[in-house]
N, C-alpha and C positions, 0 to 999 in steps of 0.2 A: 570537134571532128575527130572519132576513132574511139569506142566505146569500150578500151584496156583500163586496165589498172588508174590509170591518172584520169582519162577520159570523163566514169564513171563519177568521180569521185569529186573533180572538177564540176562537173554538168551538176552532183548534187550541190554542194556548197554554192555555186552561181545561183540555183534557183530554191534553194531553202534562204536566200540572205533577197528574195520577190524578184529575181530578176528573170523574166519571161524566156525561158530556157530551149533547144532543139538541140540532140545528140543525134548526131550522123554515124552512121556505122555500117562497113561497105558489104561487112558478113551478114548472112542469115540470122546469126545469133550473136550476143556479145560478147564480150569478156577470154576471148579462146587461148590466151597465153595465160591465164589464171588458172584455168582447170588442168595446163597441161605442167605446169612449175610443180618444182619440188618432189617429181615422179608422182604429179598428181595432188600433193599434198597442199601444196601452194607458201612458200615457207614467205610471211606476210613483213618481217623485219627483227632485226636482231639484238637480242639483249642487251642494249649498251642505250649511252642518252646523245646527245646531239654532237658533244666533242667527238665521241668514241665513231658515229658514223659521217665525220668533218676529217678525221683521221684515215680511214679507211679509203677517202677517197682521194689521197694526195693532194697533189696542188690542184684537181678540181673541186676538193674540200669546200676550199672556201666562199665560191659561189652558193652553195647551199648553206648559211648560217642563218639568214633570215626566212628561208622557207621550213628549216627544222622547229626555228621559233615561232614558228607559223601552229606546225604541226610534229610534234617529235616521236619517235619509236612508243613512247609511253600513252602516245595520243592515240598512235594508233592502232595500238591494242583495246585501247577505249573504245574507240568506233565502235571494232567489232565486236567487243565484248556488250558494248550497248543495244547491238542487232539478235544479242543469244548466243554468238559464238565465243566460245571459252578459247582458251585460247593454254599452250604449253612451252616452255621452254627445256631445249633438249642442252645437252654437254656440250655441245659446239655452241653454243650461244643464240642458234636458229627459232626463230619463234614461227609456232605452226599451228593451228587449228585443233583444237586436243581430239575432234573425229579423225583427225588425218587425214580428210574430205577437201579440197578445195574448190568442192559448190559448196559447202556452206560459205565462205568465203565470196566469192559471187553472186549466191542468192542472198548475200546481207546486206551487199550494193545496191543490190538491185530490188530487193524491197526496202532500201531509203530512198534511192530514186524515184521509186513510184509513190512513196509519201512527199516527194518533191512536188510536185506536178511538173517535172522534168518531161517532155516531151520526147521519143526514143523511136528512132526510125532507121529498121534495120535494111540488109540489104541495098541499103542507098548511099553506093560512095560518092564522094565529093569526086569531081574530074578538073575542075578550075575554079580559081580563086581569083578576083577582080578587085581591085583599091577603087571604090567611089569615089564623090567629094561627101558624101553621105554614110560611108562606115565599108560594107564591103559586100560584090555579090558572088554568093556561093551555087556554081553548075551542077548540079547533080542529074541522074538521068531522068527522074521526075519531075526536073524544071529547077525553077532559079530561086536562090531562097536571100532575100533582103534581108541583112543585118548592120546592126549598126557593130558591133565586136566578135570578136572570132578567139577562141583559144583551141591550137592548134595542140591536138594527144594523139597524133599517128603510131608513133612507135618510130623504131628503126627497120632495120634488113632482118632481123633476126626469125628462124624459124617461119621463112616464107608463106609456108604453108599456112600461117595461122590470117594470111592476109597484112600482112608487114611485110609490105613489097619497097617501102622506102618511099611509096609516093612526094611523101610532104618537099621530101629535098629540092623536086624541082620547080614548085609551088612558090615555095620561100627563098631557092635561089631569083625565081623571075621577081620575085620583091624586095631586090635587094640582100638578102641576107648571103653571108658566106658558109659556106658546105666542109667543115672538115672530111675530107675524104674519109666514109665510112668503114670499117673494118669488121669481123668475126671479133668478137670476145668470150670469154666463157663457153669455150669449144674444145672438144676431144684433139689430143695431139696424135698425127702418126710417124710411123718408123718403118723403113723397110729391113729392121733388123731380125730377122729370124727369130733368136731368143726371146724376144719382147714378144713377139706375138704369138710364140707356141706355150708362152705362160697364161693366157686367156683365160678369165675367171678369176684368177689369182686380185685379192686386195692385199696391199699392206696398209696395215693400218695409219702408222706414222713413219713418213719419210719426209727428208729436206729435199727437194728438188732446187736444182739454180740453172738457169739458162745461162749458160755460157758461148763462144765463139769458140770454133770446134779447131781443131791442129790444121782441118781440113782449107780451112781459111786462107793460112800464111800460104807467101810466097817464095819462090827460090832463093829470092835475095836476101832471107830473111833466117839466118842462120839457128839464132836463140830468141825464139819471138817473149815476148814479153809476159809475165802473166797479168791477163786481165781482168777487171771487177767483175763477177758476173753481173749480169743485165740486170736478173731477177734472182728473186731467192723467197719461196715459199716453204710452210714447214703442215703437214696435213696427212689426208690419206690418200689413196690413188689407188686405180684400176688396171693389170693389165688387160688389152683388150686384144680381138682378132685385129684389127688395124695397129695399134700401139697404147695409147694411155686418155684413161678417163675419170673421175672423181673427183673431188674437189681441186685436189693441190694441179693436178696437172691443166683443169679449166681454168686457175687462176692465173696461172703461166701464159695460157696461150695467147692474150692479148700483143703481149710483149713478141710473142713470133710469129701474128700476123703485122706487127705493127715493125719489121724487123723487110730491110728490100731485101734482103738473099735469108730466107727462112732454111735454106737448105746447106748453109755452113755453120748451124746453129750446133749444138749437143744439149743434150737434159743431162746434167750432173746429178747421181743420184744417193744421197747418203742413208741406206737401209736401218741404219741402228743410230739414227740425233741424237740419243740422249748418253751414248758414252763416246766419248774422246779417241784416238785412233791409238794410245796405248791402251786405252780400258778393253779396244776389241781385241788388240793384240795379247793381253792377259788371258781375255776370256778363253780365246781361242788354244792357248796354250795350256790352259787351265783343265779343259774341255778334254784336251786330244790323251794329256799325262793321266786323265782319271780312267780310260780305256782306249790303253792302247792298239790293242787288238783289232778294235772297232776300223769298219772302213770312214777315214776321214770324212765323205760324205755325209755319213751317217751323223761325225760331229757338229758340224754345219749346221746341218737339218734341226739341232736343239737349238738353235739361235736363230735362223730364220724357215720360213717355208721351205717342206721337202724341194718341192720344185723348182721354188729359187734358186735353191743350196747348187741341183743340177744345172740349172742353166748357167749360173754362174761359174762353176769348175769347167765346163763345154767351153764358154766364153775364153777362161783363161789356159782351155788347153789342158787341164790338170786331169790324170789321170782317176778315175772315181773309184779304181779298184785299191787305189792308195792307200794304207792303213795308218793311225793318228802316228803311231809311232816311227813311222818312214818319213812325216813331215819335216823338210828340209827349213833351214832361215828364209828363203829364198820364196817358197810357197808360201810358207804363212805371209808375208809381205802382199804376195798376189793376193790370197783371199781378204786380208783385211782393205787392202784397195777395191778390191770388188766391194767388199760389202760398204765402204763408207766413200766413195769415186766411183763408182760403175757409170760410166757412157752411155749413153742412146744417143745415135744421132736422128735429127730431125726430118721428116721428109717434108711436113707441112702441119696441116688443121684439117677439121672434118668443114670448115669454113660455115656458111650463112644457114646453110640448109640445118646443123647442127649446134650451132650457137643460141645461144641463153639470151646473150646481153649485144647490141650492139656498138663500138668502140667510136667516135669521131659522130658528126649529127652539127647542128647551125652552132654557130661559133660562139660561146658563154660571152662574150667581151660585148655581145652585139643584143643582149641581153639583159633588163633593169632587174639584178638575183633580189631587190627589195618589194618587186612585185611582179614580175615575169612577164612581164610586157617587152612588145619589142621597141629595142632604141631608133630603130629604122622606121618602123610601118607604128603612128598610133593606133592601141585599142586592137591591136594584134598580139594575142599571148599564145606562148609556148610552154607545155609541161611534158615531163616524163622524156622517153627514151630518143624524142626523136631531137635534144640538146646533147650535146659533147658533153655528157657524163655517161661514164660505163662506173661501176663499183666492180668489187670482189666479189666471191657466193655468200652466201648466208644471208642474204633480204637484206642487203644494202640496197640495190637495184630497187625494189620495191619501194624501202620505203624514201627514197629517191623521187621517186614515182607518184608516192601519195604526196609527200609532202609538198612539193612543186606544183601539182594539179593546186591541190587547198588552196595555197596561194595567190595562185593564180585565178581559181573559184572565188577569192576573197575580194579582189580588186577590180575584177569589170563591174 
């Protein structure tokens, strides 16, 4: 049921291994978070082998060890390099379709499916699911479809629009299963920070981000509040946007600040320059300002990061722009190197479901046989892809999350 990424992929392996196959699929057409991933691209899974995507996923890692051995990163390049599509690995580790097309990606599923004799019926959502004493029956609006197994590839909440409205949840909660309360994952963060959002356009390339708890937090009673671990700590590029931030590092973040009850005593901690230490900036800057003096400080800035950053950051801390290097006080440089390697954004929220990637929470993994995806509750009931409590990172974790889980699941009814 749900003809995405695992669906397809499932329904193939189920019925290339003679097992008499029907793919429900409630869209007109299939596959519609495929074609729209990776700004169209479809980025299919990431350069690494089965540890490295066991890593990625924390402690939901380890539920996936036997469906990567099932199917690993390396498999499933194979797949689709064995359909004609080549396939490339970029600098982030993102493995993508060397057209940059993600219909070829789609049409490679979908012409093994139809080598399958996978039976494919679009338009036809499921509305109800029924436990037999005989296997299970499935309502759709075209009537009632007898089976004796079911592997359930809905999806989550994410990207509504593409028809991942979340159905399965309340499907599988009336069978018993338990519903981690769903979440946004891999969603644009906003701010109602002014600065943030009049940099729009602006990427930097490599920043640390950390989600930390904002000053805004503490209480009266609370004279020298303690410093805390940040939550998160991602290191990437990022977007600023007209709402606040988008690109990789900051959709990896925002998990953690919808999964967060007061997301709006949060801050993004932002270090602009990772790769030198906060005396390395402090040199630089000093370095910078004594080789022209003359020069309006701003301007020194500007050789170390984005003109516009350089502004919004001296606005931020009040510093005069018409300041020249040689008027720079101890006291200023202290501010600027705080801006650049501490700068604040506080939180207002997420671009939430409508603009999420990945969905966060899905039936509860423990309730779950990870050795073949079957349910421990309902026999001859399997579940793959997005609509289980795993969310990954970006870079086709997700995906191959996705594939692998479906296959094994394909493997075992």
């Amino acid at each position: 049921v749900g003809a995405g990424a695992a669906g397809l992929l499932a329904a193939i392996r189920a019925a290339e291994r003679g097992r008499r196959t029907l793919l429900l699929e409630k869209n007109r057409k299939p596959g519609a978070k495929i074609l729209m991933s990776g700004g169209t691209r479809c980025n299919i899974t990431h350069n690494t082998d089965a540890r490295g995507i066991v890593a990625a996923y924390g402690h939901q890692g380890r539920f996936l060890h036997s469906a990567l051995a099932a199917l690993s990163p390396a498999d499933v390049v194979a797949v689709f390099e064995a359909e004609g599509v080549a396939t490339k690995v970029e600098e982030t580790g993102k493995v993508f379709p060397a057209s940059d097309h993600a219909t070829d990606v789609l049409a490679a599923l979908l012409q093994r499916l139809e080598r399958s004799d996978c039976e494919l019926r679009l338009g036809e959502p499921l509305v109800e699911i029924a436990k037999t004493d005989d296997g299970f029956q499935l309502v759709t609006p075209e009537g009632v479809h007898e089976t004796t197994t079911v592997i359930i590839t809905t999806g989550g909440q994410s990207y509504p629009g593409c028809g991942t409205t979340g159905d399965a949840y309340r499907w599988l909660a009336d069978l018993g299963h338990t519903i981690i309360p769903p979440r946004p994952a891999l969603t644009p963060i906003t701010t109602n920070a002014t600065w943030v959002t009049s940099l729009k356009g602006i990427t930097i390339p490599d920043v640390i981000v950390k989600v930390v708890v904002s000053d805004r937090a503490t209480t009266s009673s609370e004279t020298k509040p303690k410093k805390k671990k940040p939550l998160d700590e991602r290191r990437g590029s990022f977007l600023f946007t007209h709402f606040g931030l988008s690109g990789p590092v900051a959709l990896d973040v925002s998990r953690t600040i919808t999964g967060h009850p007061e997301p709006m005593v949060l801050d993004l901690e932002c270090d602009f320059l990772p790769s030198q230490s906060i005396e390395e900036v402090d040199a630089t800057i000093l370095r910078e300002a004594a080789s022209d003096g003359k020069k309006q400080l701003i301007g020194v800035l500007s050789r170390i990061v984005p003109r516009r950053l350089a502004e919004a950051l001296f606005e931020k801390a009040a510093i005069n722009p018409e300041l020249k290097a040689a008027e720079m006080s101890k006291v200023i440089r202290q501010q600027l190197v705080e801006a650049l390697k501490r700068s604040r954004i506080p939180v207002s929220g997420t671009r939430g479901f409508k603009k999420a990637e990945v969905t966060a929470g899905g039936v509860k993994l423990g309730e779950v046989n990870s050795s073949t995806m079957e349910s421990k509750l309902v026999s001859n009931l399997y579940l793959a892809g997005e609509v289980l409590d795993l969310d990954g990172p970006i870079g086709g974790f997700n995906f191959q999350a996705a594939f692998s889980t479906a296959w094994l699941a394909g493997s075992h009814v």
